[in-house]
C-alpha positions in Angstrom: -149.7 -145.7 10.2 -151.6 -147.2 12.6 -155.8 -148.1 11.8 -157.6 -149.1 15.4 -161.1 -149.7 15.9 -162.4 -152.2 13.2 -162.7 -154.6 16.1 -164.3 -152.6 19.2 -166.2 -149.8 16.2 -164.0 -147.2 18.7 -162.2 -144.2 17.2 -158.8 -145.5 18.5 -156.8 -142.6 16.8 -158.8 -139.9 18.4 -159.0 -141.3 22.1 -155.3 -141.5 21.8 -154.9 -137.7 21.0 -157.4 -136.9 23.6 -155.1 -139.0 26.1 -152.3 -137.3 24.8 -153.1 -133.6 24.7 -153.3 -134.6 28.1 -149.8 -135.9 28.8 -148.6 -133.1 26.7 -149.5 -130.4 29.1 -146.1 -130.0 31.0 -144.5 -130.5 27.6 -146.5 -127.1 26.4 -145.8 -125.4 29.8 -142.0 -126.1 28.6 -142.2 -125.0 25.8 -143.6 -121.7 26.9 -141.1 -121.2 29.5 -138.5 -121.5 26.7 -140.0 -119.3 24.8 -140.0 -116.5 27.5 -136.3 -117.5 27.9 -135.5 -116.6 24.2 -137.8 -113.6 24.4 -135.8 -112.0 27.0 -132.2 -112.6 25.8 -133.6 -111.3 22.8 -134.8 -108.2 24.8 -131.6 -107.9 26.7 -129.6 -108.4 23.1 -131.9 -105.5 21.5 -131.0 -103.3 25.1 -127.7 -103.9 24.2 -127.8 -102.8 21.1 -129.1 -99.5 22.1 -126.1 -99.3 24.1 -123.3 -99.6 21.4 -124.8 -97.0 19.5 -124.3 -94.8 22.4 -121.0 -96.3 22.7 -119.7 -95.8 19.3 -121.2 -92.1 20.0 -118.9 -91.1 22.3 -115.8 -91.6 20.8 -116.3 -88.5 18.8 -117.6 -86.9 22.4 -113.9 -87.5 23.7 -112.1 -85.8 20.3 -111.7 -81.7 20.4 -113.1 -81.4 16.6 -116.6 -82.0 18.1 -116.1 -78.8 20.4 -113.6 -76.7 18.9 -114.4 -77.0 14.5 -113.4 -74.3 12.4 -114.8 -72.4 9.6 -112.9 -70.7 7.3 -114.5 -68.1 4.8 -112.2 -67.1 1.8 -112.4 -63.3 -0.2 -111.4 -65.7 -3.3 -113.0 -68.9 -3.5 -112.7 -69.6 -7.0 -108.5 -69.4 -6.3 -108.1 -70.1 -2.3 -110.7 -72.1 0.2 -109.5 -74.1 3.0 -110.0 -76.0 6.5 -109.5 -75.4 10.0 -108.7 -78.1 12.9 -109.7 -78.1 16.0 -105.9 -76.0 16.5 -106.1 -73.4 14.2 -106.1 -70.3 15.6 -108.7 -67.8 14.7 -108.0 -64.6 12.6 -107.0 -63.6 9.2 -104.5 -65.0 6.7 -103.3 -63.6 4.1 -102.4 -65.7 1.0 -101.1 -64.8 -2.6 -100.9 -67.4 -4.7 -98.2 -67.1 -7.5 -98.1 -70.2 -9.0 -99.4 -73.9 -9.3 -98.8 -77.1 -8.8 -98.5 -79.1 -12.1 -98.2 -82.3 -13.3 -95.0 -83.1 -15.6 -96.2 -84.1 -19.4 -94.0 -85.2 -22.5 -95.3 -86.3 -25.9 -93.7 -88.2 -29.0 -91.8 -85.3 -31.2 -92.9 -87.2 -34.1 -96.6 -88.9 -35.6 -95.7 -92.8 -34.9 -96.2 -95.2 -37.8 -97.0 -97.8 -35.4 -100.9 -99.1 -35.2 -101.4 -99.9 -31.3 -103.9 -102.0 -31.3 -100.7 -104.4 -33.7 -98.7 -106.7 -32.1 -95.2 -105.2 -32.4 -93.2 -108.1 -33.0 -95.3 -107.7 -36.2 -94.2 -104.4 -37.0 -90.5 -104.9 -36.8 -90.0 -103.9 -33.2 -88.2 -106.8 -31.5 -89.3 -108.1 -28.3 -86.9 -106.3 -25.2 -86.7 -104.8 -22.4 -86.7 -101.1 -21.4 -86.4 -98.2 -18.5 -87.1 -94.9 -17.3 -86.6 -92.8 -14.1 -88.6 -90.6 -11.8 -88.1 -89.0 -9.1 -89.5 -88.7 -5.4 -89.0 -87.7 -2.0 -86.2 -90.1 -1.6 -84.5 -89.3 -5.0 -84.3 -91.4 -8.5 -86.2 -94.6 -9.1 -85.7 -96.4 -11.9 -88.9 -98.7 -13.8 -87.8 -101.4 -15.7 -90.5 -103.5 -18.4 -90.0 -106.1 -21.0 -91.8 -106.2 -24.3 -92.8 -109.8 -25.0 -94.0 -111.4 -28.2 -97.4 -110.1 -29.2 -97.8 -107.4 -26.8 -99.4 -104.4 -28.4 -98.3 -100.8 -27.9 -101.6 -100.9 -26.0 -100.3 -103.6 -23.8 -97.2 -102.2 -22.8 -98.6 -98.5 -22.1 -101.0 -100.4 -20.1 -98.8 -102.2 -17.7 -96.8 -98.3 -17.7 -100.2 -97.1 -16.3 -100.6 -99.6 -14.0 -97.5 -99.9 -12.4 -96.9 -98.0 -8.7 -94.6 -95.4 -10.5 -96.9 -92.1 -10.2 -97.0 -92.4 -14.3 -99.8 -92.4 -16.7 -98.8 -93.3 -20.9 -101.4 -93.4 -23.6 -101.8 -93.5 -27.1 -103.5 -90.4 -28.5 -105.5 -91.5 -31.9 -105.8 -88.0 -33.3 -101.9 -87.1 -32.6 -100.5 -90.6 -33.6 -98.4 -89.6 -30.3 -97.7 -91.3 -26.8 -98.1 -89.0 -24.0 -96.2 -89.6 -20.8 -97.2 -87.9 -17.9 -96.8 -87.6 -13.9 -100.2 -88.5 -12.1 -99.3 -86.2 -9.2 -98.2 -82.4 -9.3 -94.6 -81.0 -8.3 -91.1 -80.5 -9.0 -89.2 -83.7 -7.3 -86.1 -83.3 -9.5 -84.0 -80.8 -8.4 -80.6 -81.4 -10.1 -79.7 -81.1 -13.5 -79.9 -84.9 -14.4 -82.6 -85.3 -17.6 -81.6 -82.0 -17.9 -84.4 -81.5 -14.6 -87.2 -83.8 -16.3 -89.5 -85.7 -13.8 -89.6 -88.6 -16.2 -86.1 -89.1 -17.4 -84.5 -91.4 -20.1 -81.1 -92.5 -20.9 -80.3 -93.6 -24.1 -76.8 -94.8 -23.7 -78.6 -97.3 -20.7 -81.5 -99.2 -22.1 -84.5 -96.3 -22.7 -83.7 -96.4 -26.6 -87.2 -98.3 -27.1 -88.8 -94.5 -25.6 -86.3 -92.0 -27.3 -86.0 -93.6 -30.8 -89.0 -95.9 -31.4 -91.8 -93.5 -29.3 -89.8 -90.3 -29.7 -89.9 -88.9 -26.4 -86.7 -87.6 -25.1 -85.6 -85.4 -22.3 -84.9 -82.4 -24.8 -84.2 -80.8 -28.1 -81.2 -79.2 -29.3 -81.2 -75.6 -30.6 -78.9 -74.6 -33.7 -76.3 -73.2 -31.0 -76.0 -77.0 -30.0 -77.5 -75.9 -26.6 -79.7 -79.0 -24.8 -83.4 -77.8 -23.9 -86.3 -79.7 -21.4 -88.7 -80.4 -23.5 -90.9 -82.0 -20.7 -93.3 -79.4 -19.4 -95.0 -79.3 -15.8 -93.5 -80.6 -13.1 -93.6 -77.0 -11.1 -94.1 -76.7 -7.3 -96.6 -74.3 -5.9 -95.6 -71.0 -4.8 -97.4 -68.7 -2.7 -96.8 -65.6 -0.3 -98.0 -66.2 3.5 -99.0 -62.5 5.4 -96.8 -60.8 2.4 -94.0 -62.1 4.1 -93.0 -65.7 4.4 -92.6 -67.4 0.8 -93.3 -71.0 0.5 -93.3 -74.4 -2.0 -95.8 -77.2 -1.8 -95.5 -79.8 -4.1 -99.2 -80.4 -4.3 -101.3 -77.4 -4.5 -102.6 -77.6 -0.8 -100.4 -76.8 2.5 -101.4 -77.2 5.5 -100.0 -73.9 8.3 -100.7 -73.5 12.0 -103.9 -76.0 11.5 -105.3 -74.4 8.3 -104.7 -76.4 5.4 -104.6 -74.1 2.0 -106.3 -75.3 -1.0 -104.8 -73.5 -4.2 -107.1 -73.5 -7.7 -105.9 -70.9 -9.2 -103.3 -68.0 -9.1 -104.3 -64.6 -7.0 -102.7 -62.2 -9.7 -101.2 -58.9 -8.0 -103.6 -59.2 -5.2 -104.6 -61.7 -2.4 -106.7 -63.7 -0.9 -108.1 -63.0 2.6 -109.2 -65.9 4.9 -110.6 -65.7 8.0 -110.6 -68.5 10.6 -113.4 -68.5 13.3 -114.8 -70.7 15.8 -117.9 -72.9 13.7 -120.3 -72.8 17.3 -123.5 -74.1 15.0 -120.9 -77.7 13.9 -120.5 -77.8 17.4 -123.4 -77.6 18.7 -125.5 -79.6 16.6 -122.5 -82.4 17.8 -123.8 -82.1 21.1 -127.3 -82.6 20.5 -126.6 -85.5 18.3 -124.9 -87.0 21.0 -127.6 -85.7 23.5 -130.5 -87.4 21.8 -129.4 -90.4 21.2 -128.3 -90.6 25.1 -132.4 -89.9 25.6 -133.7 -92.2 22.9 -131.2 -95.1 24.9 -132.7 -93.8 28.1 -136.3 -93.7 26.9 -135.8 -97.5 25.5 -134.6 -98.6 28.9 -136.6 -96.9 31.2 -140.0 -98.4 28.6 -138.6 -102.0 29.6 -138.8 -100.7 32.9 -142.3 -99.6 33.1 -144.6 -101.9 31.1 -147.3 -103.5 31.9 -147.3 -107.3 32.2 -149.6 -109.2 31.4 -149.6 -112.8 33.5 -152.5 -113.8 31.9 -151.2 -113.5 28.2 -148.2 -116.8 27.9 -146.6 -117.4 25.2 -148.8 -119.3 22.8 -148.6 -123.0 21.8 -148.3 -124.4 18.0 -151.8 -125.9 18.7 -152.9 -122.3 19.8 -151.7 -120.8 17.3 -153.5 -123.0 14.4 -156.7 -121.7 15.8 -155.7 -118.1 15.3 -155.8 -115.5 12.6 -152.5 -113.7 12.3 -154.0 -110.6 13.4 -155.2 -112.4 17.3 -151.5 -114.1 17.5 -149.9 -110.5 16.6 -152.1 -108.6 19.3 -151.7 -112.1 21.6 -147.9 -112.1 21.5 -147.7 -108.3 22.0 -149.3 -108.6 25.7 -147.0 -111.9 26.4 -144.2 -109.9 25.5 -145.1 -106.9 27.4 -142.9 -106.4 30.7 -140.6 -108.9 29.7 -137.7 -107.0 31.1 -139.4 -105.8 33.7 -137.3 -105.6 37.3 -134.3 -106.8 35.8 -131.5 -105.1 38.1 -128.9 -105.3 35.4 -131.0 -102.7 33.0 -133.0 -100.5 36.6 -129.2 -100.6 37.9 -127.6 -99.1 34.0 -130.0 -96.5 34.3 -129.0 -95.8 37.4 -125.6 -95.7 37.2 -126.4 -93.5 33.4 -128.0 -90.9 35.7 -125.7 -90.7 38.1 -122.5 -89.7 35.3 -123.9 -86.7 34.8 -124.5 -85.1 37.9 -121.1 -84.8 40.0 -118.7 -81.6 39.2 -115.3 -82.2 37.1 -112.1 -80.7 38.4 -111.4 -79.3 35.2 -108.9 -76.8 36.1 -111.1 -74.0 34.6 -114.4 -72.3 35.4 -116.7 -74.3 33.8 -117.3 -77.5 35.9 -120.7 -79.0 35.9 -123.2 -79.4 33.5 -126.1 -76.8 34.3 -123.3 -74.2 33.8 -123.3 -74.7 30.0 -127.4 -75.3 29.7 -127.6 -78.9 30.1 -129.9 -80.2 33.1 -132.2 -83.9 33.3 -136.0 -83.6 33.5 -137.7 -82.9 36.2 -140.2 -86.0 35.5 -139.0 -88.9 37.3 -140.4 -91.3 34.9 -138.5 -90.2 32.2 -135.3 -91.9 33.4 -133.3 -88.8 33.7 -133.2 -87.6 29.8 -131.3 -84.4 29.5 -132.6 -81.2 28.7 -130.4 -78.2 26.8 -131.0 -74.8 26.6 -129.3 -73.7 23.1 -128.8 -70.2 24.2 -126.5 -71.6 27.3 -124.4 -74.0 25.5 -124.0 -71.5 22.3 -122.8 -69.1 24.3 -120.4 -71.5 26.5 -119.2 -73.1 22.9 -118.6 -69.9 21.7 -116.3 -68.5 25.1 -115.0 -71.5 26.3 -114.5 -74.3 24.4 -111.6 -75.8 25.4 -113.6 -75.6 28.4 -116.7 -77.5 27.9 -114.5 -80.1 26.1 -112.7 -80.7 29.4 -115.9 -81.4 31.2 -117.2 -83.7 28.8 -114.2 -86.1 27.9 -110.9 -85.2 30.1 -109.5 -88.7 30.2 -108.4 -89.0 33.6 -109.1 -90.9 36.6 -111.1 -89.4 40.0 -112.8 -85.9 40.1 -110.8 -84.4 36.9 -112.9 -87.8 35.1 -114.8 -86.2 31.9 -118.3 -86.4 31.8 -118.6 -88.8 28.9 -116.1 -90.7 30.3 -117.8 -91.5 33.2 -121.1 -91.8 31.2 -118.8 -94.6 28.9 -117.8 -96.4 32.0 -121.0 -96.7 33.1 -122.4 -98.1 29.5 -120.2 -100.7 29.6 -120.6 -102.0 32.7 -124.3 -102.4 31.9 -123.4 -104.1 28.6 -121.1 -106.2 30.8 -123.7 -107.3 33.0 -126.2 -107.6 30.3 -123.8 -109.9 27.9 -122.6 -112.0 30.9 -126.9 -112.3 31.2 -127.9 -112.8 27.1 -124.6 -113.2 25.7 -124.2 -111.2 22.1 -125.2 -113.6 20.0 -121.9 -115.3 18.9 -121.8 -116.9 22.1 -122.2 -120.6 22.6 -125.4 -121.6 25.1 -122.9 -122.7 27.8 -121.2 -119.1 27.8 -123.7 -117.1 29.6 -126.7 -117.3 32.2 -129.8 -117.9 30.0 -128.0 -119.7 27.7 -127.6 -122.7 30.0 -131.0 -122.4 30.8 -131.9 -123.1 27.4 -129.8 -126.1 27.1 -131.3 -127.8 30.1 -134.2 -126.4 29.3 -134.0 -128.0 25.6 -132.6 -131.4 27.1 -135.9 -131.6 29.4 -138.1 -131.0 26.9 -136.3 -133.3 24.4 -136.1 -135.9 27.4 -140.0 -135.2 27.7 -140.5 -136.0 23.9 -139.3 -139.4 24.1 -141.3 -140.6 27.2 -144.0 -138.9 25.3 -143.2 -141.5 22.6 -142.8 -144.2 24.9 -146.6 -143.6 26.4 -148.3 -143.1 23.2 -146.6 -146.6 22.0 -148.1 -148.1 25.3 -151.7 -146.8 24.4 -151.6 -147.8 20.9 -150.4 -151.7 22.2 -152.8 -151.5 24.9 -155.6 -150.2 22.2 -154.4 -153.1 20.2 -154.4 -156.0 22.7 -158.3 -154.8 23.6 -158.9 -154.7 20.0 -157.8 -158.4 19.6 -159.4 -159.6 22.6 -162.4 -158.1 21.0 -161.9 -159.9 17.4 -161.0 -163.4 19.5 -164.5 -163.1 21.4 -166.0 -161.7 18.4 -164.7 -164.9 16.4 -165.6 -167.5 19.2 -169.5 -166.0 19.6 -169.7 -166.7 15.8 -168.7 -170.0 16.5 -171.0 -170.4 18.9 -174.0 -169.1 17.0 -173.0 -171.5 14.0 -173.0 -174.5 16.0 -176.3 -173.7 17.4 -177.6 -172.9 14.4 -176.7 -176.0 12.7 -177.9 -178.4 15.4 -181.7 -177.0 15.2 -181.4 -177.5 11.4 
């Protein structure tokens, strides 16, 4: 802290400030100039924003599910629905369903005397190990677990459950039975082995612990001493394509010349009829999704383009600001931000190049070439920045004929006059976000890694340069303050002196 004046009577601290303010004038001018440095990467970040929005867009712009969707209407829902790709072929399929898919299940034979919640050491089961078998598309697999000391029949039908074996086991309270099932549908064990079971056990290997102590085997014999499955489930789909062509699935879906089939229940004597068509209305309302977000991107540039600024409006100063209500600094910054973009070549020269995408014909190979042919044109205002217009009528109808057509024009992925529209269009995006990035960077960057990033740096080391002569100066005023004020206290002393000595010689 420093205290001036007692000496001279002079408000010290505030002539410094005054002298100051003064020297801090090209400190505030850059400051300011920073500011509208950080304001317009910040602009140009928010530009590019815009522009990977678009970007991400068009990805679905160059896939042919965005112009060629299916819907498919079923005569039984409540037994057969399904899907269309972009490849199905339109018409009518028809599907009888005969059976289901179905999950294998096998339960104790016997009520268990065994509380599961008990360790089973405790009950007089021994701790050892144990296996079973199941099958898949690549045959048998065989699961082998270990009861430890104090696990619970709990514990070890838990670590069943969650195992990667495609088998769920549980303890059914009402039952005092386990129930072992398949978590997926289908017959995967075609040979005799388990006498066909999907979850199979061998007694003379190491599955005793299943067959004698939970009582689930792979059959039961009859009095004839004949071996029966007692596992149930485990069947495969079956269904009648067209009344001719029978077919399994082991899940109870199947997917034929780019209709996938979703079975839920059987057809009976009859069938199901389901008819494929072309969905225009998915389609289009694609295309305008696509399409208005290209003019909201366009309508964000061009407003960068065309706004006012306002010279007279600089950023404002901390002191400024202090003086201010936050309603004056909100209305203040809004002018000084105005135009901040304004004649910058990398977004005039996007827009540009975002215009000019759209307008040359694409060798597609078929009739449909341009973009006027299916209903899309650009404004006629030139201010608008060349946002497209669509007639729905025009690109229904061209959706609807052709297309594999209007999907050529839009995202054939080729080079020269065959190049798709969007293509082009994408090209021309990222060139702009390109130039704009190499400009702002994207906010990951370091300052040294693009143009107005180094400007910052020397822009902060100026300023922080600037700061420390600032110090220096205001320490020079405060000693040169100081010295007057002694030479004021000295003379002050010595007339006291002066007036004591005088005094005391006319006494």
């Amino acid at each position: 802290m420093r205290i001036g004046g007692l000496a001279s009577g002079m408000d010290i601290d505030s002539l410094v400030n005054q002298l100051m303010a003064a020297e801090r004038i090209p400190l505030n001018k850059m400051q300011q100039d920073k500011t509208l440095q950080e304001w317009e990467r910040d602009g140009f970040r928010d530009v590019n924003k815009k522009l990977l929005e678009l970007d991400n867009m068009m990805l679905d712009m160059k896939l042919s599910h965005t112009y060629n969707p299916k819907t498919v209407n079923s005569s039984m829902e409540d037994a057969v629905t399904a899907t269309g790709n972009s490849s199905a072929s339109n018409g009518t399929y028809d599907i009888k369903v005969n059976q289901l898919a179905s999950s294998a299940i096998n339960v104790s034979q016997d009520a268990l005397a065994i509380d599961p919640k008990e360790s089973l050491t405790e009950q007089g089961i021994e701790p050892q190990a144990f296996e079973f078998f199941t099958f898949d598309e690549d045959g048998k697999e065989q699961h082998e677990y270990e009861i430890k000391e104090g696990d619970t029949l709990e514990d070890v039908l838990s670590t069943i459950t969650n195992d990667d074996n495609h088998v769920r086991a549980f303890f059914d309270e009402q039952s005092q039975k386990v129930v072992m099932e398949t978590t997926r549908p289908g017959n995967y064990n075609q040979s005799d082995e388990f006498l066909g079971a999907e979850i199979g056990f061998d007694r003379q290997t190491n599955s005793s612990f299943i067959t004698d102590v939970l009582q689930i085997k792979n059959g039961r014999q009859d009095e004839f001493g004949n071996w029966h499955k007692v596992e149930t489930g485990g069947e495969n789909a079956k269904f009648t394509y067209n009344g001719a062509l029978e077919i399994e699935s082991e899940e109870n879906n199947y997917t034929l010349n780019g209709v996938n089939f979703e079975f839920k229940n059987t057809t009976g004597d009859t069938s199901a009829k389901l008819t494929v068509n072309n969905d225009v209305d998915a389609a289009f309302d694609s295309i305008m999704e696509f399409v208005d977000k290209y003019n909201e991107v366009v309508e964000t540039l061009n407003e960068t383009q065309q706004e006012e600024k306002f010279r007279d409006y600089p950023p404002l100063t901390d002191e400024q600001k202090e003086e201010m209500s936050e309603r004056e600094i909100e209305l203040w910054e809004e002018r000084a931000m105005s135009g901040i973009l304004r004649g910058e070549s990398a977004i005039s020269g996007g827009l540009f190049s975002m215009r000019q995408s759209w307008y040359s014909n694409v060798d597609t190979g078929g009739e449909i070439t341009s973009l006027t042919q299916i209903g899309i044109t650009t404004t006629s205002d030139y201010l608008d920045g060349g946002k497209l217009e669509v007639d729905e009528d025009e690109l229904k109808k061209a959706l609807r004929e052709d297309p594999d057509g209007v999907q050529a024009l839009f995202s054939n992925d080729v080079e020269g006059v065959s190049r798709g529209l969007v293509n082009r269009l994408e090209d021309a995006v990222e060139q702009t976000m390109g130039r704009i990035e190499a400009r702002a960077g994207n906010g990951m960057d370091t300052l040294e890694n693009y143009t107005l990033g180094k400007r910052l740096k020397d822009m902060d080391d100026r300023i922080s340069a600037f700061e420390d002569r600032l110090t220096r100066i205001e320490t020079r005023y405060w000693n040169e303050f100081g010295q007057m004020e002694q030479a004021i206290s000295r003379m002050n002393q010595q007339s006291m002196m002066l007036m004591n000595q005088f005094g005391g010689g006319s006494a």
